[in-house]
N, C-alpha and C positions, 0 to 999 in steps of 0.2 A: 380941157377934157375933164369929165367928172368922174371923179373914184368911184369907184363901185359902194355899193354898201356895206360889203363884207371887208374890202379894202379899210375904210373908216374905223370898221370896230377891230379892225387888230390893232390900227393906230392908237385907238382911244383905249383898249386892251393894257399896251405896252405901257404907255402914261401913266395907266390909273395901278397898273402893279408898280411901277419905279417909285408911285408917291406914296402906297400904300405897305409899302413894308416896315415903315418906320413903326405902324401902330398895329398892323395887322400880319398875318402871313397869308400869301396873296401870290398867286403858282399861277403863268401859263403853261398851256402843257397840248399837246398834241399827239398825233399818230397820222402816217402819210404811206399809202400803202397802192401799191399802184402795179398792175401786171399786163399780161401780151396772152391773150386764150383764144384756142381754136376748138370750135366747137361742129358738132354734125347735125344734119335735119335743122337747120337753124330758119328754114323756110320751107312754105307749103309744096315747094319744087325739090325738096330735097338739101338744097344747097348747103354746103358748110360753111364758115366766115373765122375768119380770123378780125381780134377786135382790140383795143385796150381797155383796159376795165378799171376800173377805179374801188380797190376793196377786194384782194383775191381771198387773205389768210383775215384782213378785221375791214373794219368799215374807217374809212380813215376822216377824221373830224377835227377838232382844235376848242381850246375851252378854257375859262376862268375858273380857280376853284382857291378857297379859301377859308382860314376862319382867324376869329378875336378871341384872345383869350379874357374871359367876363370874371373870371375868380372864383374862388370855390369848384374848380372843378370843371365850372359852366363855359362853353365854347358859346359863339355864333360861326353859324357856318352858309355856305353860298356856294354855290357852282350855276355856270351857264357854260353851255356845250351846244356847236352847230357842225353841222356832217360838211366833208364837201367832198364834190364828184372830180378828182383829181383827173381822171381823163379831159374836161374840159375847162376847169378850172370856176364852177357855178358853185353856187350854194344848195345843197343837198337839204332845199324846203325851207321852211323858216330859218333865218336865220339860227336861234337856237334853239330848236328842234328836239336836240338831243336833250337837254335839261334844262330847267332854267327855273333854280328855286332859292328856299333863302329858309333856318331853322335853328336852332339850337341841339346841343350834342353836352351829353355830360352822362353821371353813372348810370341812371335811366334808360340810355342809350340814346338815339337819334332821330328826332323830329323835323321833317320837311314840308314845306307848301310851296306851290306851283306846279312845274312837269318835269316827272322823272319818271325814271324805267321801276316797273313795278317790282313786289317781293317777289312773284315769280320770276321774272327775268335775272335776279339778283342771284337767284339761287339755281338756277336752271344751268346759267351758261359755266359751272364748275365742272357742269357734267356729261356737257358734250365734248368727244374727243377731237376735233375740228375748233373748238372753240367761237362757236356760233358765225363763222367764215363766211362772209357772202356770198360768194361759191363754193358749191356743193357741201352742203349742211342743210338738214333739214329740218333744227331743232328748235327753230324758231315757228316753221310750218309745212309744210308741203310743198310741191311743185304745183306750179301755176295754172293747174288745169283743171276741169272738174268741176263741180258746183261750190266746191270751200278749198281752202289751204288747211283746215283742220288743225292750224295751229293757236298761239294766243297771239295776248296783246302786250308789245314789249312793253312801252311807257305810255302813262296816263296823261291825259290834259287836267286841272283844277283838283289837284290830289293833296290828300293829307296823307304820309307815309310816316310808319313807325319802325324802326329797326333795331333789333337790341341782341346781345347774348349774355350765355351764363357757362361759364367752364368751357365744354367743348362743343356746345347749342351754338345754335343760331335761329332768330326768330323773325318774322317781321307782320305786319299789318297793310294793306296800301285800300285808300278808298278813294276814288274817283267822285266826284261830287256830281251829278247829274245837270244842274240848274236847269230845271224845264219845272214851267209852271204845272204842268199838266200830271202831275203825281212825282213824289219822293223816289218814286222808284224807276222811274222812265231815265234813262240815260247812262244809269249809277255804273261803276263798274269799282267789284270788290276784289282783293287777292290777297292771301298768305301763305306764311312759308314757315316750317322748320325744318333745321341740318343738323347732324352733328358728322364732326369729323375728329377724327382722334385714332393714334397710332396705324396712319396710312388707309385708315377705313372713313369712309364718307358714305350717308345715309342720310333721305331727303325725301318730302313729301310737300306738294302745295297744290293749292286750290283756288280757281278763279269765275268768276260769273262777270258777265259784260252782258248789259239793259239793253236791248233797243228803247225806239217808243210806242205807245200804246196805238196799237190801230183801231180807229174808228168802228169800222164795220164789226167789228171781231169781240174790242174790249180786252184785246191781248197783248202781250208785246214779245219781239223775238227775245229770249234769254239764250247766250252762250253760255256753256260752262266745260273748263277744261280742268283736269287733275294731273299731277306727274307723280308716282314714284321711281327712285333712282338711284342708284349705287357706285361707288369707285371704290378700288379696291389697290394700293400702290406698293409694291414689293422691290427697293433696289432699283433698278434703271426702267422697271416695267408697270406700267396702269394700265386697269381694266376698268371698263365705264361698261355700265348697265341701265338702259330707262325705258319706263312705258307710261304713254300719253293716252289719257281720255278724252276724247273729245264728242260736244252734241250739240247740236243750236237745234233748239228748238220754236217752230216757227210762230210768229204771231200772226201772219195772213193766213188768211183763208184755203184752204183745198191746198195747202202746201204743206211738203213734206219734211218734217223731219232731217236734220243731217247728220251724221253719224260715222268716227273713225277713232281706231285702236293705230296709233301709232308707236313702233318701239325701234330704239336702236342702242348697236354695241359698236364697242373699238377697242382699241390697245393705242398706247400710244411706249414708243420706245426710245430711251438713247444711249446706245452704244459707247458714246463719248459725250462728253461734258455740251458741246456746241452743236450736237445734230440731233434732231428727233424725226423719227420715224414713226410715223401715224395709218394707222386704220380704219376702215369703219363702215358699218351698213346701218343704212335708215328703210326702213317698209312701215308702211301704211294699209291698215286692211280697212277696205272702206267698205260701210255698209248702209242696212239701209235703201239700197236701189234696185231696182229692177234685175233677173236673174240673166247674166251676161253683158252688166252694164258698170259692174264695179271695175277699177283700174287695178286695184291693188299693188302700186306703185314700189319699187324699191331701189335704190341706190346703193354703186359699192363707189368706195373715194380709198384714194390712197398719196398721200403727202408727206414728202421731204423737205424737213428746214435746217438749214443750216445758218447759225450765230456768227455771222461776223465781229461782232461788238456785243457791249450790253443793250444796247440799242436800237442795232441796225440787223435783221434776216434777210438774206433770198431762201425763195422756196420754190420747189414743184409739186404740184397736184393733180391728180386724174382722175374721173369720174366714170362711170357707164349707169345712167337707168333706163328701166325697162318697164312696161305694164304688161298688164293679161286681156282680155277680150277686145283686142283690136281697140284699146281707150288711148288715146293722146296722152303723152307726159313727156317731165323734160329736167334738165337736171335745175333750174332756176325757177325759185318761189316768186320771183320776178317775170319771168319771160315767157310767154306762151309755149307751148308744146305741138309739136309739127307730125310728131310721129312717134310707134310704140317704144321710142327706142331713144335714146340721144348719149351722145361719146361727147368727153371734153378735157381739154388738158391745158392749165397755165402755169405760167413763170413771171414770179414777178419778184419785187423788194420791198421791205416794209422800215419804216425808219419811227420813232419814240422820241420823242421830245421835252 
């Protein structure tokens, strides 16, 4: 019988960490997170379903990460990261999907090439109170419905990425390299970022553009471009998260419109005791731009309990309800189509760290 290909590289994974430690420092590591959610309107009949789902509270993946120490300060460093869809046990896309680069790190800060999640993403998901959750978050985009998700782009393909701080900064750079004959600027996608976080206070700003390519007829090309500012604010056992999102694709075809959405969302997140948190939080999206009684104007309330087994190991529960306005389709998942003005949903599941 043939091993799978994902089977292979954990083998070849385990090997090349047991031989590599002796001259390098060389980490598997993972996250395995898996839950049981029933959700409403889950079809064009109405129906609700109960399902397992793979990624309630993170996205659960597995990965190499590492570096050498070079002297003077100067590291080399490496990570490869692949998702997998633990409900059926596949490989969630390419194999390493998630990252998969190779760079040097020293006072300067940290240089990478290959694919990784951009400086938006790096800095973003500090400041969602969900923690960019598979389900019901929607700080990576929207719900699945409508002409856009209105969100960004988490990780770049062919990227040169910069990341650096100074005291209580943080800064980065990411530029996606385009490779298309047909103009320097057809395909490129650019993003940066600065934070500063100090005495419980976090404050944050970044900016992103994603190329299409140039159309023919037109001479144009579609340009995305999204912006975030964002705030947490941590007092004692209680954080408060504040953000709003710009978002515009602007079209390069012809007699086409424009897309356009303010998205903002808050939460709290709380724990009572050392091992439980208690989470809130609303996402709305004002979409515009479209015809009058055509906007969804989408919004989500989510509310999550985790409880710490370990350092390790959580179970949690989670609940959601979104709704739209002029009779528009939505739905709680950036993934899954929308059946109706309305969708309920609730999972349990456990999440394990490796």
């Amino acid at each position: 019988m043939k091993k799978s290909t994902l089977t292979l590289a954990v083998l070849a994974a385990c090997t090349l960490a047991g031989a590599a430690q002796a001259q390098s420092n060389v980490q598997v590591y993972g996250l395995i997170d898996a839950g049981v959610e029933n959700v409403s309107n889950a079809s064009a009949s109405g129906a609700s379903v109960t399902r397992v789902v793979s990624g309630g509270m993170n996205t659960s993946r597995w990965g190499l990460r590492g570096t050498e120490d070079l002297g003077g300060g100067l590291k080399a460093v490496f990570q490869l990261e692949g998702g997998i869809l633990l409900d059926t046990g596949a490989q969630d896309g390419p194999l390493f999907k998630r990252q998969a680069n190779v760079g040097l790190e020293g006072s300067f800060g940290r240089v990478v090439i290959g694919r990784s999640f951009s400086s938006v993403y790096d800095t973003v998901i500090s400041y969602d109170p969900m923690g960019f959750a598979p389900s019901y978050s929607w700080a990576t985009s929207g719900p699945a419905t409508g002409p856009s998700k209105y969100g960004f782009t988490t990780a770049f393909d062919n990227l040169i990425k910069y990341s650096g701080s100074t005291g209580a900064f943080k800064y980065g750079a990411t530029y996606g390299v385009g490779e298309q004959t047909t103009g320097a600027s057809d395909s490129r996608k650019v993003a940066g970022n600065v934070a500063y976080a100090a005495n419980g206070l976090g404050l944050m700003a970044t900016w992103e553009r994603i190329n299409g390519n140039t159309v023919v007829a037109t001479g144009r090309r579609d340009e995305n471009t999204v912006y975030h500012v964002g705030a947490f604010y941590e007092t004692g056992p209680v954080k408060f998260f504040g953000v709003m999102r710009d978002y515009k694709l602007e079209s390069g075809k012809a007699a086409t419109a424009d897309v356009k959405a303010t998205t903002w969302w808050a939460g709290v997140a709380y724990k009572p005791v050392e091992n439980t948190t208690l989470t809130g939080a609303v996402y709305h999206i004002n979409v515009k731009n479209l015809a009058a009684g055509k906007d969804a104007d989408p919004t989500m309330y989510v509310a999550r309990y985790r409880y710490a087994l370990s350092k390790r190991t959580d179970v949690y529960v989670a609940a959601a309800y979104a709704k739209s306005k002029n009779g528009q389709l939505t739905g709680l998942s950036r993934d899954d189509a929308g059946f109706d003005t309305n969708q309920r949903g609730v999972i349990t599941g456990v999440q394990h760290r490796f």
